[in-house]
C-alpha positions in Angstrom: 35.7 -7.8 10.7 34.5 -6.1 14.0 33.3 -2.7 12.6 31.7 -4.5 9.8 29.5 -6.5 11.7 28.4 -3.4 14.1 27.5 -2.2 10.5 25.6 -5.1 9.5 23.9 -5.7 12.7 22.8 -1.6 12.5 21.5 -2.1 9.2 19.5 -5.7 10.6 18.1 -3.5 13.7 17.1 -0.7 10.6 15.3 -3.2 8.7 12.9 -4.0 12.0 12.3 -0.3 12.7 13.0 1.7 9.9 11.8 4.3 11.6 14.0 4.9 14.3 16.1 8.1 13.1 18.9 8.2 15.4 19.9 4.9 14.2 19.6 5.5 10.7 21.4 8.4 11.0 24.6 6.4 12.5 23.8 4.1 9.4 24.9 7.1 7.1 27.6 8.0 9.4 29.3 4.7 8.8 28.8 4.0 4.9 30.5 7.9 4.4 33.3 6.7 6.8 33.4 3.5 4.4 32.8 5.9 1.4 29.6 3.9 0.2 28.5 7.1 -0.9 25.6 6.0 -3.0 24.2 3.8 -0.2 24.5 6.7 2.3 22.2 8.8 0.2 19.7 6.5 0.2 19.5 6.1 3.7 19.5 10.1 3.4 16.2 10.1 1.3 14.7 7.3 4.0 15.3 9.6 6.5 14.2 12.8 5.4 11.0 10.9 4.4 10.1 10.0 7.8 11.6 13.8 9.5 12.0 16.4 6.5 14.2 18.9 7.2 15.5 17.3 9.4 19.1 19.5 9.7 21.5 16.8 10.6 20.6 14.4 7.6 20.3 17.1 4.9 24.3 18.0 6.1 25.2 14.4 5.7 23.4 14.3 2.2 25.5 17.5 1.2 28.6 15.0 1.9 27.1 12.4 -0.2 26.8 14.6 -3.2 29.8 16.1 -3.1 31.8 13.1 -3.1 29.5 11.1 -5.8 30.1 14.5 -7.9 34.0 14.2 -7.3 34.5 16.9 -4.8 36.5 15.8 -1.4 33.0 15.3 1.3 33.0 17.8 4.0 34.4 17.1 7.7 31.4 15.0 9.5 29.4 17.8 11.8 29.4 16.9 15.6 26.3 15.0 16.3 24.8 13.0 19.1 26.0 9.7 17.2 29.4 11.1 16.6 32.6 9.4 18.1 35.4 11.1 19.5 38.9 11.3 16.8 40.3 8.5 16.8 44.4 8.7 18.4 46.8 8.7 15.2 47.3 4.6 14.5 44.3 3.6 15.8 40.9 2.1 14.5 38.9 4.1 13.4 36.3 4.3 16.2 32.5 3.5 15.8 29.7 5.5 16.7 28.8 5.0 20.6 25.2 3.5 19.7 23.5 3.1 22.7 21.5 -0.5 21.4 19.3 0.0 24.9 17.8 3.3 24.3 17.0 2.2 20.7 15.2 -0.7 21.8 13.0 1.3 23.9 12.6 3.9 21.2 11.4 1.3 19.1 9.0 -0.5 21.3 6.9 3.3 20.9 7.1 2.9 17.9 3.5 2.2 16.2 4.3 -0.2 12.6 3.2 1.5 9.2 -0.3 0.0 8.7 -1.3 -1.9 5.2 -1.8 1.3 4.2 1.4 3.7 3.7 1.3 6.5 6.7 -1.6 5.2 8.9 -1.2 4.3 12.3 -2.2 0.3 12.8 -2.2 -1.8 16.1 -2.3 -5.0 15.7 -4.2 -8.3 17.0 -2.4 -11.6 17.1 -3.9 -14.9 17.6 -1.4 -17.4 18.0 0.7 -18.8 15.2 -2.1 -16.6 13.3 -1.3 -14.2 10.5 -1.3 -10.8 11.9 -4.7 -8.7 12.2 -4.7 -4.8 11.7 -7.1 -2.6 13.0 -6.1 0.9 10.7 -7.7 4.2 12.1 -7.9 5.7 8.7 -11.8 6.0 7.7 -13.2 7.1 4.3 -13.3 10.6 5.0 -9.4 10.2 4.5 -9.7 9.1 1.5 -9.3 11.6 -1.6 -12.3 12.5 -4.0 -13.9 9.3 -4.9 -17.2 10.2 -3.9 -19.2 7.8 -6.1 -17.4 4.8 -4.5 -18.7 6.2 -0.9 -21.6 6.8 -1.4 -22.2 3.3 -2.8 -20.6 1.5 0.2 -22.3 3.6 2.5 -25.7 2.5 0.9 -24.7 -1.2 0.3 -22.6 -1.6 3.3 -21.7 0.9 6.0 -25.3 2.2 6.3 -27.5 -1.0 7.3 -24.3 -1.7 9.6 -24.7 1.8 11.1 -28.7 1.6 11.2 -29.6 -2.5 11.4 -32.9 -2.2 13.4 -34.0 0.1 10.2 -32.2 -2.3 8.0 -34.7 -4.9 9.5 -37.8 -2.9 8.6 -36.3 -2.9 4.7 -35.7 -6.5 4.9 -32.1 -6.0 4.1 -28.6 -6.4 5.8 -25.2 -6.4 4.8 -24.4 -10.1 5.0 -22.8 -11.7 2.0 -19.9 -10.1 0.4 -19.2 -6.8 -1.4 -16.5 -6.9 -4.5 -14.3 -3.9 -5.8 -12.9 -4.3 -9.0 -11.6 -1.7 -11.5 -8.3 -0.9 -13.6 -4.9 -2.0 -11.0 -3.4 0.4 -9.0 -6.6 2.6 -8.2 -6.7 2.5 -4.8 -9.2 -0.4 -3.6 -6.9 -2.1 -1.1 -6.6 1.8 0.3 -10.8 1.6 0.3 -11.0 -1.6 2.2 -8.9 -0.4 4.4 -10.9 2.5 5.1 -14.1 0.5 5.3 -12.3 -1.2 7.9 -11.3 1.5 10.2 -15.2 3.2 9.7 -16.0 0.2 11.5 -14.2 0.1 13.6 -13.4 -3.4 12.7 -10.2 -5.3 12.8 -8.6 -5.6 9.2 -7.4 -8.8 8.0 -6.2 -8.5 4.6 -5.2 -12.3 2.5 -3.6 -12.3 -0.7 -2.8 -15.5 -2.9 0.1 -16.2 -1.6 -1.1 -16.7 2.1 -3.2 -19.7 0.6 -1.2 -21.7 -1.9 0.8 -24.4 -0.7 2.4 -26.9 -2.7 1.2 -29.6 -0.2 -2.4 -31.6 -1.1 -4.7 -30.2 1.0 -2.8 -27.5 2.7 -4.4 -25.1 0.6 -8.0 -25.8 1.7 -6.7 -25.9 5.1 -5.3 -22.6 4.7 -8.4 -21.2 3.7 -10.3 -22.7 6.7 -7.9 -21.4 9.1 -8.5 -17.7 7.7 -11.7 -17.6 7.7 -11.7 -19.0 11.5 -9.2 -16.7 12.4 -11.9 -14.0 11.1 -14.7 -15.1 13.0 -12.5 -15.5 16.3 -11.7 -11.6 15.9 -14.8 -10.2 14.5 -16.2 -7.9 13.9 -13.5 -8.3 11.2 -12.9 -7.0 7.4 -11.9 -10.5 5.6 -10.0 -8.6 2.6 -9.5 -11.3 -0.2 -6.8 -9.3 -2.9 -6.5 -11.0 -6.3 -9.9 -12.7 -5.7 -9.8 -13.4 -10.0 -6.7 -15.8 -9.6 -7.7 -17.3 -6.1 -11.6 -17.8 -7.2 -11.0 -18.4 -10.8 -14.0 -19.8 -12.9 -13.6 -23.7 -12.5 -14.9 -24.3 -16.0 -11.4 -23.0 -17.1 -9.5 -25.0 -14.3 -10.3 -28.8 -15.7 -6.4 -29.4 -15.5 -6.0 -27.8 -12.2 -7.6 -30.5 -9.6 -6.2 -28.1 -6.6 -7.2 -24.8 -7.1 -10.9 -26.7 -8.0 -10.6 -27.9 -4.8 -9.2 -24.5 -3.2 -12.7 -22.8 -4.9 -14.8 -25.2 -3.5 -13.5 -24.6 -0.3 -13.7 -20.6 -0.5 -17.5 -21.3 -1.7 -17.7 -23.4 1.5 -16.9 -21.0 4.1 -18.6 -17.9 2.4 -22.2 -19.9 2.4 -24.0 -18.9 5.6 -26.0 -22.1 5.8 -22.4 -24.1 6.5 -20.9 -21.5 8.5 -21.6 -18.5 10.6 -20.1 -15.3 9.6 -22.2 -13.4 11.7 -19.6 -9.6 12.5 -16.9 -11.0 9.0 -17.7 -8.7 6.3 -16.0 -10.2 3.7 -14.3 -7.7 0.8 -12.7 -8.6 -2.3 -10.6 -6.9 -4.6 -10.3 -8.0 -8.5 -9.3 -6.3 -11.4 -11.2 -9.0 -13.8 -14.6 -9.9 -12.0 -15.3 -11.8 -15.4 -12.9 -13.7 -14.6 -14.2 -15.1 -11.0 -16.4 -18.4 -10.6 -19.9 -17.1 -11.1 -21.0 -19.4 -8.1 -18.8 -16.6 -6.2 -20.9 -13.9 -7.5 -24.0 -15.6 -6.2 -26.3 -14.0 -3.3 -24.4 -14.7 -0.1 -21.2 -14.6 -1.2 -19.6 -11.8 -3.6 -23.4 -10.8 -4.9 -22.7 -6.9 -4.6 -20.1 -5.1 -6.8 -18.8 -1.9 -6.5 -16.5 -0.1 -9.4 -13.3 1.7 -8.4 -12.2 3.8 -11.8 -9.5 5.9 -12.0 -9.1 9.0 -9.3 -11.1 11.6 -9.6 -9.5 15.7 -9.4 -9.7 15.7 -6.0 -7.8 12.4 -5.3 -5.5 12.8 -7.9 -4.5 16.0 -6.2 -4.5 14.0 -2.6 -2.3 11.4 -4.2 0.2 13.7 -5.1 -0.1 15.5 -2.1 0.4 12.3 0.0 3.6 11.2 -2.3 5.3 14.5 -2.2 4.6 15.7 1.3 7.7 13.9 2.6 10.0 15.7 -0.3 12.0 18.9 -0.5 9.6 20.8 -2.9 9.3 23.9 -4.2 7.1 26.0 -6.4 4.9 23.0 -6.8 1.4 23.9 -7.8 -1.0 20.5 -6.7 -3.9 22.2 -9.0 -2.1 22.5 -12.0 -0.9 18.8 -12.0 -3.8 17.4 -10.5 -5.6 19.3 -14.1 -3.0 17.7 -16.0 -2.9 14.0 -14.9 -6.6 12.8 -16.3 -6.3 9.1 -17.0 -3.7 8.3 -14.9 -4.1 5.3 -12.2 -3.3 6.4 -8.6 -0.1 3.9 -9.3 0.7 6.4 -12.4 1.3 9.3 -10.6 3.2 7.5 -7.7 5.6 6.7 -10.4 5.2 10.1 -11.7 6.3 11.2 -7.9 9.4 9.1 -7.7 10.6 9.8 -11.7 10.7 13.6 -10.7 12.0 12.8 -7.3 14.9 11.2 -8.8 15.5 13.7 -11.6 15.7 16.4 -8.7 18.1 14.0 -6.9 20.1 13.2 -10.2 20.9 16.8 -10.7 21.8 17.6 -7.1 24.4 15.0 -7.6 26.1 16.8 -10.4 25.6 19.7 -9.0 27.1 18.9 -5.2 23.7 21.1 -4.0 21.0 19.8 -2.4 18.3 21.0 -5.4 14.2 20.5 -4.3 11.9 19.0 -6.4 10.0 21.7 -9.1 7.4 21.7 -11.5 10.0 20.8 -14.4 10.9 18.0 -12.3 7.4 17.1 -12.5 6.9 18.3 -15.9 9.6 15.7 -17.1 8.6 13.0 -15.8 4.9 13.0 -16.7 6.3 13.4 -20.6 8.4 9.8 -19.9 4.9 8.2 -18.4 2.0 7.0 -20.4 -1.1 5.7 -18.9 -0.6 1.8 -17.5 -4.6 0.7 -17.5 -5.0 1.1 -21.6 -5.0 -2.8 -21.7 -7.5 -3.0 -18.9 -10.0 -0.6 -20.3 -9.7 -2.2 -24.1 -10.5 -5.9 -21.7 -13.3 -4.1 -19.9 -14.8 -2.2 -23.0 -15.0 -5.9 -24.8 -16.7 -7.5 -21.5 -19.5 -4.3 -21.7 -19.8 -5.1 -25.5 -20.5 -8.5 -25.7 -20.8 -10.1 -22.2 -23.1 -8.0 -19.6 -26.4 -9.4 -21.0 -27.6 -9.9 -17.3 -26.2 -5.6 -16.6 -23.8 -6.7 -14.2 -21.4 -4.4 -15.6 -23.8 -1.4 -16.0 -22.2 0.7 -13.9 -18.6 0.0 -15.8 -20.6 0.6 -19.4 -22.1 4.1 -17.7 -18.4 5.3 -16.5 -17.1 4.2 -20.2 -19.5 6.0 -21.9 -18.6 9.1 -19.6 -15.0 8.8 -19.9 -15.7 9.0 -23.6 -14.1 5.1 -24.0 -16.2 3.3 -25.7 
């Protein structure tokens, strides 16, 4: 049908600028009018993330909770989206959208970056995958202070400083590694180290690579690295290097991803290639795990570990993940005290579980209800820690496998965190 296809095309636009509140807001309009009442409020929540308080929306979420609690929804309000009353025996009439405007709203309208809530442009290079260039820098980053100050002494500072680099006979060539327990933040870090640069940001997981085609995946390889070099000074950010680099000793049934190793080896080795502006960054969460001709100098030959956040970024994270939210009487301190051990990923989760308790019992309730501290409270008793099985890996490695003190730093941050 016709109104069902303005509806689907709305909700096609929404998907490509999910940002564009005006027509989100005639999204909600339409699913009430079609009493998709649990959709609507979705959309609600979407909206209030990017404009909180944002008066319109929190009246159309008061509909959507009153009729998913069993009360009869409230008239619509008048609004700039809103169509006239339909004469008695028509259709009912859409919304009068103007599809124009929104298209030059949206061409304003900056993409979220790699990283949630920073501004990005972007750098295309034909066919090419997309390159970022993020403005966040590390200074927006949360706590953490150990992992800066390393990458400002392996990294940032003989970029910042090469002619005194030069007199130390060092550099920054080859490439640095991050690894650590998942979901502590080191995609967030390389994006940082990216924008303190000043550098474009071109960030390659596994799936960019593999191809089910002989020889594709080499080729894919290639062309990243090219693309790199033809937009440097670029950050080459290699996610998952553990399954893309894996040790080949392990891989004897695997001819391909061998062959996709050898390759990555190829184009990391300065004496093959030039590199001169990539600084190449990888991410792994078992560096055991990665071919140690990868961890040789020139290529990954500097390591850097990422542990779990620190007081002060546990208290940015949840800052960052609850800023968007109606809140009230939340105290940041408290629950930033509370949350030792948890990954940045944990108290994401921890976030959204009280969001939607909050959310739950506004439903039954028919009143918009903002998030508290029991919210919070709550869901923090339903969460357990998610990096147990990655410290009991890591604590094994220290044990019995860092005979050449590769993983002296990890042993010192055990031994601190009172893990071993």
């Amino acid at each position: 049908m016709a109104d069902d296809q303005v509806l689907t095309d709305m909700l096609t636009m929404l998907d490509r600028r999910p940002g564009v509140l005006a027509l989100r807001v005639c999204v909600i309009e339409l699913l009430i009018e079609r009493e998709r009442y649990a959709d609507a409020l979705a959309h609600c929540g979407t909206a209030l993330g990017h404009e909180p308080g944002n008066a319109q929306v929190l009246a159309l979420m008061m509909r959507c909770t009153t009729a998913l609690s069993g009360g009869s929804p409230a008239p619509a309000a008048t609004s700039m989206a809103a169509p006239a009353t339909p004469a008695s025996g028509s259709a009912a009439a859409q919304p009068d959208f103007d599809w124009a405007a929104a298209e030059d709203e949206v061409g304003d309208i900056i993409e979220p970056a790699f990283v949630h809530g920073v501004p990005t442009e972007f750098v295309t290079d034909g066919d090419a995958a997309t390159v970022e260039r993020p403005s966040l820098r590390l200074a927006d980053v949360g706590g953490m202070s150990e992992v800066k100050q390393q990458l400002d002494l392996t990294l940032l500072g003989p970029l910042r400083n090469p002619e005194l680099a030069r007199a130390f006979g060092t550099s920054a060539r080859g490439g640095l590694l991050l690894y650590g327990p998942p979901g502590c933040g080191k995609t967030f870090i390389a994006s940082a180290v990216a924008g303190e640069l000043g550098a474009n940001f071109y960030p390659i997981e596994i799936t960019d690579i593999l191809d089910i085609y002989t020889g594709a995946s080499e080729r894919n390889v290639h062309s990243i690295f090219e693309m790199a070099r033809r937009n440097a000074p670029c950050v080459l950010f290699l996610d998952e290097v553990d399954a893309l680099g894996h040790k080949r000793s392990q891989m004897q049934a695997s001819t391909t991803m061998r062959t996709v190793v050898n390759q990555l080896l190829t184009e990391m080795d300065s004496a093959t290639h030039s590199n001169e502006g990539v600084f190449v960054l990888g991410a792994t969460n078992h560096p055991w795990d990665v071919d140690v001709a990868l961890r040789r100098p020139g290529r990954f030959d500097r390591m850097i570990f990422v542990g779990l956040p620190d007081l002060a970024a546990r208290k940015s994270i949840l800052h960052y993940h609850l800023r968007d939210r109606p809140v009230a009487g939340i105290d940041l301190d408290a629950l930033a005290a509370h949350t030792d051990g948890l990954s940045g990923a944990d108290l994401a989760h921890v976030c959204t579980s009280a969001t939607q308790l909050a959310m739950a019992d506004s439903m039954r309730s028919g009143e918009v209800r903002p998030i508290g501290m029991a919210d919070v409270r709550a869901a923090l008793a339903q969460i357990r820690p998610s990096t147990g099985a990655w410290f009991e890996s890591a604590r094994n490695v220290v044990e019995f496998a860092n005979g050449d003190g590769s993983y002296d730093e990890l042993a010192t941050y055990l031994r601190r965190m009172k893990r071993r």
